[in-house]
C-alpha positions in Angstrom: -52.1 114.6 5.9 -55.3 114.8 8.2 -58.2 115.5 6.6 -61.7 116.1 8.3 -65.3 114.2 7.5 -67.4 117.3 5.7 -70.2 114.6 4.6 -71.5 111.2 4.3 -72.6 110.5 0.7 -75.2 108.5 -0.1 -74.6 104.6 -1.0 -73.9 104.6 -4.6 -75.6 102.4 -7.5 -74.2 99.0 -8.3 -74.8 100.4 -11.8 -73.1 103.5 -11.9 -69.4 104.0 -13.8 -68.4 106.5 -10.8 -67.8 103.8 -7.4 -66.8 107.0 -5.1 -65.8 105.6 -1.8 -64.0 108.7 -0.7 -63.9 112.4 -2.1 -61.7 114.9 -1.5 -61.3 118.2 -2.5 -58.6 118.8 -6.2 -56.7 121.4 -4.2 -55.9 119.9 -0.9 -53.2 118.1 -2.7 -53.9 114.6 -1.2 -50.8 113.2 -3.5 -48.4 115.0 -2.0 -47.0 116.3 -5.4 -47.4 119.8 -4.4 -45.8 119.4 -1.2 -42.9 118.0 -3.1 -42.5 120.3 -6.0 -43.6 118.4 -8.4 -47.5 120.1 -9.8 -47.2 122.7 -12.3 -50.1 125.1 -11.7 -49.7 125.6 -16.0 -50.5 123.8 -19.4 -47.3 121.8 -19.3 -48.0 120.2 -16.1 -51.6 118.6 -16.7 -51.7 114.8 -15.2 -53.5 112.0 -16.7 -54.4 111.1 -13.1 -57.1 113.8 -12.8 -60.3 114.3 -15.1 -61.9 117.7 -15.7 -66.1 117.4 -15.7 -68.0 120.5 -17.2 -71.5 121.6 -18.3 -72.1 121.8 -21.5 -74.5 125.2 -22.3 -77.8 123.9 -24.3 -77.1 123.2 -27.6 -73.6 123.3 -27.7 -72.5 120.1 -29.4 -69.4 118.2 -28.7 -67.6 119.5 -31.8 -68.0 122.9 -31.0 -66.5 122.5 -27.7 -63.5 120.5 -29.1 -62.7 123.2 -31.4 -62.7 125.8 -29.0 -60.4 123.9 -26.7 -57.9 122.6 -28.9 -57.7 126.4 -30.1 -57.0 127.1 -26.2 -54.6 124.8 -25.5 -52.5 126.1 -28.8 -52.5 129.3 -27.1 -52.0 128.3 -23.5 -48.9 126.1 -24.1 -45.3 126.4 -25.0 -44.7 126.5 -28.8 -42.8 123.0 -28.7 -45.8 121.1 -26.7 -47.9 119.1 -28.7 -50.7 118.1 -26.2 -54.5 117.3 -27.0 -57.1 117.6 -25.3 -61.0 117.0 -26.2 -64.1 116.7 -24.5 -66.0 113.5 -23.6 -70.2 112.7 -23.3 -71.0 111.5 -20.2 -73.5 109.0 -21.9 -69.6 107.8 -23.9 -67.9 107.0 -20.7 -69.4 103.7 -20.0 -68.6 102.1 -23.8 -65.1 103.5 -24.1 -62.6 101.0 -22.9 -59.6 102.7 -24.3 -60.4 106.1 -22.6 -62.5 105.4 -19.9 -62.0 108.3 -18.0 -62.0 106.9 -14.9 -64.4 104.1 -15.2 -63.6 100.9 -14.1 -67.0 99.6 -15.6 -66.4 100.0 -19.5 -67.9 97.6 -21.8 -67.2 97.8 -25.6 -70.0 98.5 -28.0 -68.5 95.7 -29.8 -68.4 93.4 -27.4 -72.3 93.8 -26.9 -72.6 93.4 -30.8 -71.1 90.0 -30.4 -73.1 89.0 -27.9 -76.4 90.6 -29.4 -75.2 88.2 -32.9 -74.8 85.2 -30.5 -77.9 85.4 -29.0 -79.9 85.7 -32.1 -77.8 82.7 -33.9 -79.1 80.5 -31.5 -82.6 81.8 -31.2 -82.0 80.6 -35.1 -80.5 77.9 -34.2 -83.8 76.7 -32.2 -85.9 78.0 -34.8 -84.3 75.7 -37.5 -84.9 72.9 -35.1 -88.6 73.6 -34.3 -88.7 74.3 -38.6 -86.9 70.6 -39.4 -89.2 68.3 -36.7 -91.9 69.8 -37.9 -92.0 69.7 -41.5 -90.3 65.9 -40.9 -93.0 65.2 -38.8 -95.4 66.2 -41.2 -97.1 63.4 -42.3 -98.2 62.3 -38.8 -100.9 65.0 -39.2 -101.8 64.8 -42.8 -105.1 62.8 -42.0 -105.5 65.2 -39.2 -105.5 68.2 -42.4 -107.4 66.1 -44.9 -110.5 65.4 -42.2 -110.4 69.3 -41.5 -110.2 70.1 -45.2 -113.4 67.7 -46.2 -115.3 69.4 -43.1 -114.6 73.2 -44.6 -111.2 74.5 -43.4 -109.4 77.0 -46.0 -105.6 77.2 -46.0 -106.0 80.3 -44.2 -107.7 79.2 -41.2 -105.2 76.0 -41.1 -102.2 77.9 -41.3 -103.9 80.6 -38.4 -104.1 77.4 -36.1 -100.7 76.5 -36.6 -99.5 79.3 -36.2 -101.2 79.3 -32.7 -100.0 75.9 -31.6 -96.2 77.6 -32.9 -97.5 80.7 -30.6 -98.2 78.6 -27.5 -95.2 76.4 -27.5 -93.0 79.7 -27.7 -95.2 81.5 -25.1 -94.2 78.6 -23.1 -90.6 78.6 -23.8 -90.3 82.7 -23.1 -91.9 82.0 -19.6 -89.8 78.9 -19.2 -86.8 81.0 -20.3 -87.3 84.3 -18.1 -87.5 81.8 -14.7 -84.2 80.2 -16.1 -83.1 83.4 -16.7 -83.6 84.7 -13.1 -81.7 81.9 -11.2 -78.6 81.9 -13.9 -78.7 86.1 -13.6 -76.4 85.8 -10.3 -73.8 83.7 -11.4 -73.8 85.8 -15.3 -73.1 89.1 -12.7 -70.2 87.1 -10.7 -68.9 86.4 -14.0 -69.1 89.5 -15.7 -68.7 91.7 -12.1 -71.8 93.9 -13.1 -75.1 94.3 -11.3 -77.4 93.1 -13.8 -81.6 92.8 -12.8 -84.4 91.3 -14.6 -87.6 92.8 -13.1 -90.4 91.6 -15.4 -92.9 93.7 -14.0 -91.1 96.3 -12.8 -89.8 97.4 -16.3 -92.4 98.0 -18.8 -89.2 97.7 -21.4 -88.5 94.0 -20.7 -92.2 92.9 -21.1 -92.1 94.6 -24.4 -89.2 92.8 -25.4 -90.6 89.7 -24.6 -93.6 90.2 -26.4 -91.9 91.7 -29.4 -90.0 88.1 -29.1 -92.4 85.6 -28.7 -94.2 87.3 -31.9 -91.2 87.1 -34.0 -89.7 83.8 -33.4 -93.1 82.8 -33.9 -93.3 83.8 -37.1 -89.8 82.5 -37.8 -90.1 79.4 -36.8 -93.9 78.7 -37.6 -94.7 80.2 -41.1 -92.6 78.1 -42.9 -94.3 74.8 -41.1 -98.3 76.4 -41.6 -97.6 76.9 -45.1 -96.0 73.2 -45.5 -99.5 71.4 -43.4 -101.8 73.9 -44.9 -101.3 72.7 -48.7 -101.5 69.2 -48.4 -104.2 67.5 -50.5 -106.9 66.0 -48.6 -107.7 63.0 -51.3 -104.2 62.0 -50.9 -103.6 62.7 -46.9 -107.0 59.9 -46.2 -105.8 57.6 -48.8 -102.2 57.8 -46.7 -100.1 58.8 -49.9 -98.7 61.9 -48.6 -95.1 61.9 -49.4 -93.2 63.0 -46.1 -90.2 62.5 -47.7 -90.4 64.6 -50.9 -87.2 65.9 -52.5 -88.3 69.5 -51.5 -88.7 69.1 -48.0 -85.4 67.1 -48.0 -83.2 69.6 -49.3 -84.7 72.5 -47.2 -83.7 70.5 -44.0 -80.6 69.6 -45.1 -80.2 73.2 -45.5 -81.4 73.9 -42.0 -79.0 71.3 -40.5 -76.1 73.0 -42.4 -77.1 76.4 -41.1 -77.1 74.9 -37.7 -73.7 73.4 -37.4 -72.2 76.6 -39.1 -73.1 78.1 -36.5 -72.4 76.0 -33.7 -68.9 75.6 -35.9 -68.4 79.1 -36.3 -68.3 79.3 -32.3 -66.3 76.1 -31.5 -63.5 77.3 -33.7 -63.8 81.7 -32.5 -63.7 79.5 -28.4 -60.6 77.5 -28.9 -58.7 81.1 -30.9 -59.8 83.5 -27.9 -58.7 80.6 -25.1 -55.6 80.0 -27.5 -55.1 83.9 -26.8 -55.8 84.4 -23.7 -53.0 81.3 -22.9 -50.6 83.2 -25.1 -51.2 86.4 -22.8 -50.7 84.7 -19.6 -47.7 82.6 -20.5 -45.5 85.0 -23.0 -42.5 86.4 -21.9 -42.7 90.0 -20.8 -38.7 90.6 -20.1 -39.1 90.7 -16.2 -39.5 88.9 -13.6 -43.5 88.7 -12.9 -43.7 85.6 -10.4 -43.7 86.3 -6.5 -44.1 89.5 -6.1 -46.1 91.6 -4.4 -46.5 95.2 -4.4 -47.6 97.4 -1.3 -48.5 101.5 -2.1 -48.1 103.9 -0.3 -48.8 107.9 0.5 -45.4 110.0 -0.4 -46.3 112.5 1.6 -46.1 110.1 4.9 -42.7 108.4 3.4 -41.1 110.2 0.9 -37.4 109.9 1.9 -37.9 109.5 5.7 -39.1 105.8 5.6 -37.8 103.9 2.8 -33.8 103.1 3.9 -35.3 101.8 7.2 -38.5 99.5 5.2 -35.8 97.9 3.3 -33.7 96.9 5.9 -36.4 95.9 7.7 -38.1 94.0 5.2 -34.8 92.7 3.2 -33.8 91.1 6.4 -37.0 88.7 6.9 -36.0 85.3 5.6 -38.7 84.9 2.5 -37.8 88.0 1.0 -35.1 88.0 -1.7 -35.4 91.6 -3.0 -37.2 94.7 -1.9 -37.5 98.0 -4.5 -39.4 101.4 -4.1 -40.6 102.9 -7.6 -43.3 104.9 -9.1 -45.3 101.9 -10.3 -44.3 98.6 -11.6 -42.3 97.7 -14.6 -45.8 97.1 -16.6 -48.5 99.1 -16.3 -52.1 99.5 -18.3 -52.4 102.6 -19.7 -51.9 104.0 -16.4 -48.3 105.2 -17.1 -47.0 108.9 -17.3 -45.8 110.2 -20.8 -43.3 112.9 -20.8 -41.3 115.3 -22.8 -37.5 115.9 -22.9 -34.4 117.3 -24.8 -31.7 115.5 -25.9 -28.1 116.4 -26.0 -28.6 119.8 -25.6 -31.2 120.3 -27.9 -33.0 123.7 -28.4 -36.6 122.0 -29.1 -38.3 118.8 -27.6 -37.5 115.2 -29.0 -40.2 114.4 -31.4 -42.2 111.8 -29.6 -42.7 111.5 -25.7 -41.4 108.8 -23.6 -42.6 106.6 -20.4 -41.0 107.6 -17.3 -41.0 105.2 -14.3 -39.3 106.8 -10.9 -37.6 104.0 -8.9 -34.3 102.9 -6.8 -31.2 100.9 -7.6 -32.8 97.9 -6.2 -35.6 98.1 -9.4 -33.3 96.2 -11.7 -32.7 93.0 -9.7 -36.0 92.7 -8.4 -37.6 92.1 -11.4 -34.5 91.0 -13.4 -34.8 93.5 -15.8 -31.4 93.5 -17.9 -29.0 95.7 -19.6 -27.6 95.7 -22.8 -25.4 99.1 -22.2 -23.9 100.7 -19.8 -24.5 100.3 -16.0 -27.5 100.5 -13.1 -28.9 103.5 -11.5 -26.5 104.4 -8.2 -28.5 104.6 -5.0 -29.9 108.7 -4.4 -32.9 110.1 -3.7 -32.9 112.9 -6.3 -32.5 112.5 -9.8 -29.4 112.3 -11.2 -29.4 110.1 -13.9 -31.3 108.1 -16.2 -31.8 104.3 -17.6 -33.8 104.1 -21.1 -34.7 101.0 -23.3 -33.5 100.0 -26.6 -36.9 101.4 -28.0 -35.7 104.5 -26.9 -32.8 104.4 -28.8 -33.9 103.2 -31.7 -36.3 105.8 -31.5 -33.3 109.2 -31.4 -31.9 107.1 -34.6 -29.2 105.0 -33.1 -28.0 101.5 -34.1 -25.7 100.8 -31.1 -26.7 101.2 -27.5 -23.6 102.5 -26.4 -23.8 105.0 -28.5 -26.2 107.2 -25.8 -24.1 106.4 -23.1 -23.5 109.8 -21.6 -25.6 112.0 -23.4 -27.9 114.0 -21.3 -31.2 113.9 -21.2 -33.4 117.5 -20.0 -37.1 117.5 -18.5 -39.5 119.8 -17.1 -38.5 123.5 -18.7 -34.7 122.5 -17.6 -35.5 121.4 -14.4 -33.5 118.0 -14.5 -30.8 117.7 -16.5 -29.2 114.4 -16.5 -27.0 111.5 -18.7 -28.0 108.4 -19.5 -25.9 105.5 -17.5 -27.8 102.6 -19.5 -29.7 100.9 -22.1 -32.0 98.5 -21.0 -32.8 95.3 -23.3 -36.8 96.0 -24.1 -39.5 94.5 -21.9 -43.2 95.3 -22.7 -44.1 97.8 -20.0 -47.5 97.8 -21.2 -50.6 95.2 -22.2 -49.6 92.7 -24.9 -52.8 94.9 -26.8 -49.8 98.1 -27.3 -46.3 97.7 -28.7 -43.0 98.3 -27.1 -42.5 102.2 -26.2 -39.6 104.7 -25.4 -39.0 104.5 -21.6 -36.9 106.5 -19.2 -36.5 105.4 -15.5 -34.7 107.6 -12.9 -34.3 107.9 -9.0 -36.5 110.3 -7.4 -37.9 109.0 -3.6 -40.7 111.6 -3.5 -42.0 110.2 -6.3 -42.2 106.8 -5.1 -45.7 105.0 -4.7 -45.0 101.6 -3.5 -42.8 99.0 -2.3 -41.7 95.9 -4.4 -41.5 93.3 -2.7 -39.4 89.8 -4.3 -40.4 86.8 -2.2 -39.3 83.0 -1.7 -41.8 80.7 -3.3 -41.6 78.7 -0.2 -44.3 79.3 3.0 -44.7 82.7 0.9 -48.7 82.9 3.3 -45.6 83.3 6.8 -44.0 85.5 4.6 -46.7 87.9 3.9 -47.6 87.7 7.9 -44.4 89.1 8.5 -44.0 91.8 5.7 -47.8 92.9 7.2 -46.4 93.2 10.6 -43.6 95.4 9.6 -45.6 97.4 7.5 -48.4 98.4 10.2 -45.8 99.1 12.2 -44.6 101.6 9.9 -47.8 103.0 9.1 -50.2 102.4 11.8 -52.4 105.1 10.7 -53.0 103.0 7.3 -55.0 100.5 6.0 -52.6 98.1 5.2 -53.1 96.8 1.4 -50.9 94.9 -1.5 -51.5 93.4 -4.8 -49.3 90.4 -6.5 -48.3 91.4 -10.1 -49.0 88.5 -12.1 -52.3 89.0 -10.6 -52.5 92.7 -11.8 -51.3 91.8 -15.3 -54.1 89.1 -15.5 -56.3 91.5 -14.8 -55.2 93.8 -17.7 -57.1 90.6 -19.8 -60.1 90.6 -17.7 -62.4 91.6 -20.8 -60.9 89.1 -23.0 -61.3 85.9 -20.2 -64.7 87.3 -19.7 -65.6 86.7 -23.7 -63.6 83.4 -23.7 -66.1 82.4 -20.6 -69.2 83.8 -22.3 -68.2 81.9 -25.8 -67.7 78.4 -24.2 -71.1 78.8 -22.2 -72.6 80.1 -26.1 -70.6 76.9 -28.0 -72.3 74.3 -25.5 -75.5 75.6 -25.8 -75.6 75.8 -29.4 -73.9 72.2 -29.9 -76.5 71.3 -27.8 -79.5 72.7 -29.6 -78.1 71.4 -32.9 -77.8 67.8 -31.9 -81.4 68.0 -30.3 -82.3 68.7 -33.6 -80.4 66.3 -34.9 -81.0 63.6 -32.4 -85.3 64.1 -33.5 -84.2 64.2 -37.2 -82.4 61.1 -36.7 -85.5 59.0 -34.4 -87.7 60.5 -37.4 -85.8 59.1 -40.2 -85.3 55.3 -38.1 -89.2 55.7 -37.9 -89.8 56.3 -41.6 -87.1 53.6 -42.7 -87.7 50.7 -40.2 -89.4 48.8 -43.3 -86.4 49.4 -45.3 -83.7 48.7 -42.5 -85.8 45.6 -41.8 -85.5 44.3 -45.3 -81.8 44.9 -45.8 -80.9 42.9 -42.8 -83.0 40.1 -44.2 -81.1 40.5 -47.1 -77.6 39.8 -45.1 -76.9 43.7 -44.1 -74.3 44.2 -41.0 -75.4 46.1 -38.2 -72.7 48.4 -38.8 -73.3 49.5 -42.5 -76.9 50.1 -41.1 -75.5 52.3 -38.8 -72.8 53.6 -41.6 -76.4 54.4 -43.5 -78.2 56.4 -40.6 -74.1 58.2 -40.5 -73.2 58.9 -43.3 -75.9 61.5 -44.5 -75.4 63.5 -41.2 -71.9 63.5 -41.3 -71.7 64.7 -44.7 -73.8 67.4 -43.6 -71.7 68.4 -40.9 -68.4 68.3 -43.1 -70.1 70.7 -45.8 -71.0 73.0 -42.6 -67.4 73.0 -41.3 -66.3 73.6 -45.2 -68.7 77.0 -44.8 -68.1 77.7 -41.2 -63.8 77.8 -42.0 -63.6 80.7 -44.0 -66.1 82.9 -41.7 -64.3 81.6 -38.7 -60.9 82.8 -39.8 -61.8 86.1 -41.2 -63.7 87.3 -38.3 -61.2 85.7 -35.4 -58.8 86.6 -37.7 -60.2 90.6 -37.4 -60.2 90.4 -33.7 -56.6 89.3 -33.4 -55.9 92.4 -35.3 -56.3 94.6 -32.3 -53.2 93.1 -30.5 -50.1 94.0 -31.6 -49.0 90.4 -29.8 -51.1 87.7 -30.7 -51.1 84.3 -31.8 -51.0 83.1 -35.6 -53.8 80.9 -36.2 -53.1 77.2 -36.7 -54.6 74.9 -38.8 -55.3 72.3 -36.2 -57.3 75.1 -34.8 -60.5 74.3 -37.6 -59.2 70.1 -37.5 -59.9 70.2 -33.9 -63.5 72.3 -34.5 -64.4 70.1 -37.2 -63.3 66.9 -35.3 -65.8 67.9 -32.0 -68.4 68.8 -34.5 -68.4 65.1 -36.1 -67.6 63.4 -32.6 -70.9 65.0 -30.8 -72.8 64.1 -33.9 -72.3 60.7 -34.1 -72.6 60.4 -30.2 -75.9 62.1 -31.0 -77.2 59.5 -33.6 -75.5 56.6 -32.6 -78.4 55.7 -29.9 -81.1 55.7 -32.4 -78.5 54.5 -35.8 -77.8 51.2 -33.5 -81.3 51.0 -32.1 -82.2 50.6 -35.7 -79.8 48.1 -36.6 -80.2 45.6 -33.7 -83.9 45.6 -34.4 -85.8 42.8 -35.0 -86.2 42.5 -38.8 -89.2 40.4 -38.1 -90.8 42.8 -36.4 -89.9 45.4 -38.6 -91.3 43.8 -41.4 -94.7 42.8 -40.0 -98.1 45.0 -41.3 -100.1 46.1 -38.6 
């Protein structure tokens, strides 16, 4: 079909759900289904492939519309169709990944959640940090709070100025943040593929959001600290009896370091499940063949019939090719595949659920090694004259034994087709591992063929490909030449998922690292405050490794009553996640073992410097007055 340039649209925004690169007009048929019979200008012939966009009347809510339309399409269509149909918001399009309608830019509102919840854990997580060094830290400014006290200062104007040191250091770490934030942006986009910005001061939004920041993890993560300085007693801050080390402040930062490493837990354990999935995915059986082969589309219009007997003799005869089929689409597809009413065995009314129907040839089943249980393979013909269907499909109509449909016709479009059932196909999942098995039906028919399949030798497969391009420009020079390797399209039905496993391993590091910074200052701060005591058990015969056993053991007991919290909350929630594949991995035990293990690992790395620093010290030294 020729078609003539009417305009140039304008270059479209990175950020919009609608990429147009070409538009053409609904009823110059572009498909070819027209040409070939196959559009119903009625009810019953409505295809997924095409959306419908209207303007809403003001005030007219969604509801409203729905109810009219569903009361249409009653009316419109045949007593024994069962179709639905309801309207969409524009502003829904871009957070419906199940729906979509047309977008290839969805993103789930609960994936944003997760991420929203990640983000503020570790802004926590850095809050308890600042929280625990400085109350620890405490009594290196008690003198500093006693002289103030003596010379007039209340507990309000104390805690105002530390509250104003916490306000500066967080000022600092928001600008420090936004120019970090502006050279990682780039790679964030490649990973996600979104067009993401950060204009400062081109968004009035983000500044307030920053603002709004800075003031609250300020007072997060400095009230707690000014009310600790502020109350000290000045007689006992000059005369240096300030306990640092009271029982209070101990169990509130034993507290904070628990909350810490739940977190950081909590992500360890959700990273290894999702990466656990998202192996699972890639290597679980599918019941075809996935591995070498490519698949080129094509326009029926320009082929139909006329081209495909002499594109696979042509391409069968090339050396690195092993099998070459023409079919609707490929034995898996994402949501993207046709549902369709039938009769049965003569049956007055429709079967009571609809089935997948895949066109293709009698090359389909030995390219992808799709295999039978019943009966025989599709006879070469380029109309349809009979049908294939899976064990689903069976067990759908109520049978036990597969041969059992052998022969029984099967009737579509008002009558149209009317054909029996050669075979019974052993199950394969013909659609993401997120959906369970469905009834399928696959029949010859060349005008509905969209692309060629194309089997390939693992061996030079880059000559290969060279070859199978030449044959296929010379076929359709008039064509942009293009082709797509299935396991590639199938990983790409789990793009969403590997995204999120990415996103949580970046998250997991970040927060192990911000909890063993914490810990790392907690555990220089307690080697400062005990250097008298260290100094007088090694006098006293101690080993340098039970001194380092006593820096250990507090921290590590710590960390094992965080991973006894962190368990249950791991499991529920991953556990929830799981839920929303039918296929999906059981979650092991070694799963928390190997979360809880990491956790212990990176916190003794984290001490050991200053646990060992401590015990190889001088006693002498550590013993001396100054």
């Amino acid at each position: 079909m020729v078609l003539k340039v009417s305009g140039v649209l304008a270059n479209i925004p990175a950020n919009s759900d609608f990429q147009l690169k070409l538009a053409i007009a609904f009823g110059t048929d572009f498909t070819g289904d027209r040409q070939y019979g196959v559009q119903n200008p009625d009810w019953n012939g409505t295809s997924p492939d095409f959306g419908c966009y209207v303007l809403a009347a003001p005030h007219v809510s969604a509801a409203e519309i729905n109810q009219q339309l569903s009361a249409l399409a009653q009316k419109m269509q045949s007593p024994d169709k069962k179709d639905s149909y309801r309207v969409q918001a524009l502003s829904d399009v871009h957070y419906d990944t199940e729906v979509g309608n047309y977008s290839n830019k969805t993103i789930s509102h609960e994936l944003i959640n997760v991420l929203w919840l990640i983000a503020a854990f570790i802004l926590l997580i850095a809050c308890v940090n600042f929280i625990n060094l400085s109350t620890a830290q405490a009594v290196n400014r008690a003198r500093e709070v006693g002289v103030r006290k003596v010379l007039g200062s209340s507990k309000s104007q104390l805690r105002v100025q530390f509250l104003i040191e916490t306000f500066l250091i967080v000022a600092g770490a928001v600008v420090l943040g936004a120019s970090i934030t502006i050279l990682v942006l780039p790679s964030l986009n490649h990973l996600l593929e979104l067009s993401l910005s950060f204009r400062i001061f081109g968004d009035p939004g983000i500044i307030l959001f920053l603002l709004a920041l800075t003031v609250v993890v300020t007072a997060l993560a400095g009230f707690y600290p000014a009310i600790v300085l502020s109350r000290f007693n000045p007689v006992n801050a000059l005369k240096s009896k300030f306990a640092a080390n009271s029982s209070k402040g101990i169990s509130l930062r034993r507290g904070l370091v628990v909350f810490q490493f739940v977190i950081a837990q909590a992500l360890i354990i959700g990273t290894l499940i999702i990466v656990n999935q998202m192996n699972f995915f890639m290597s679980q059986p599918l019941g075809f063949d996935k591995d070498a082969i490519v698949n080129l589309p094509f326009r029926p219009d320009s082929t139909g019939s006329k081209l495909t007997d002499y594109l696979r003799r042509q391409l069968g005869s090339l050396n690195g090719v092993k099998a070459v089929s023409f079919s609707s689409n490929t034995p898996v597809e994402n949501d993207n595949d046709v549902l369709t009413s039938f009769k049965f065995d003569h049956a007055i009314k429709e079967a009571g659920f609809q089935a997948i129907t895949k066109f293709a040839d009698d090359g389909y089943l030995p390219a992808y090694k799709l295999q039978l249980v019943a009966g025989r393979n599709l006879q070469l013909s380029n109309m349809t004259r009979e049908f294939l269907v899976n064990e689903s499909f069976v067990k759908s109509l109520g049978f036990k034994n597969p041969e059992a449909i052998l022969g029984k016709e099967i009737s579509m479009f008002n009558d149209l087709i009317k054909c029996p059932v050669v075979g019974v196909l052993k199950d394969f999942n013909d659609r993401s591992l997120r959906q369970s098995l469905a009834p399928l039906m696959i029949t010859t028919n060349s005008t509905m063929y969209r692309q060629a399949s194309v089997k390939l030798a693992t061996t030079d497969i880059a000559a290969t490909m060279q070859s199978v391009k030449k044959i296929w420009q010379a076929a359709f020079p008039d064509y942009v030449y293009e082709y797509r390797f299935l396991d590639d399209k199938i990983q790409n039905f789990y793009k969403q998922e590997d995204q999120l496993a990415q996103l949580y391993k970046i998250f997991s590091a970040i927060a192990i690292f911000l909890s063993c910074l914490g810990l790392y200052g907690l555990a220089s701060f307690m080697a400062a405050q005990r250097i008298k005591e260290v100094g007088i058990r090694k006098v006293l015969g101690a080993s340098a490794g039970s001194i380092v056993y006593l820096f250990s053991k507090e921290f590590i007991l710590l960390i094992g009553i965080a991973f006894a919290i962190a368990t249950p909350i791991a499991w529920y929630y991953m556990n929830q996640w799981l839920q929303d594949y039918v296929y999906h991995i059981r979650i092991s035990w070694w799963v928390f073992a190997v979360g809880g293990l990491a956790s212990i690992v990176i916190a003794l790395v984290t001490i050991s410097f200053q646990a060992i620093k401590a015990a190889v010290a001088n006693p002498v030294k550590s013993l001396r007055v100054d």
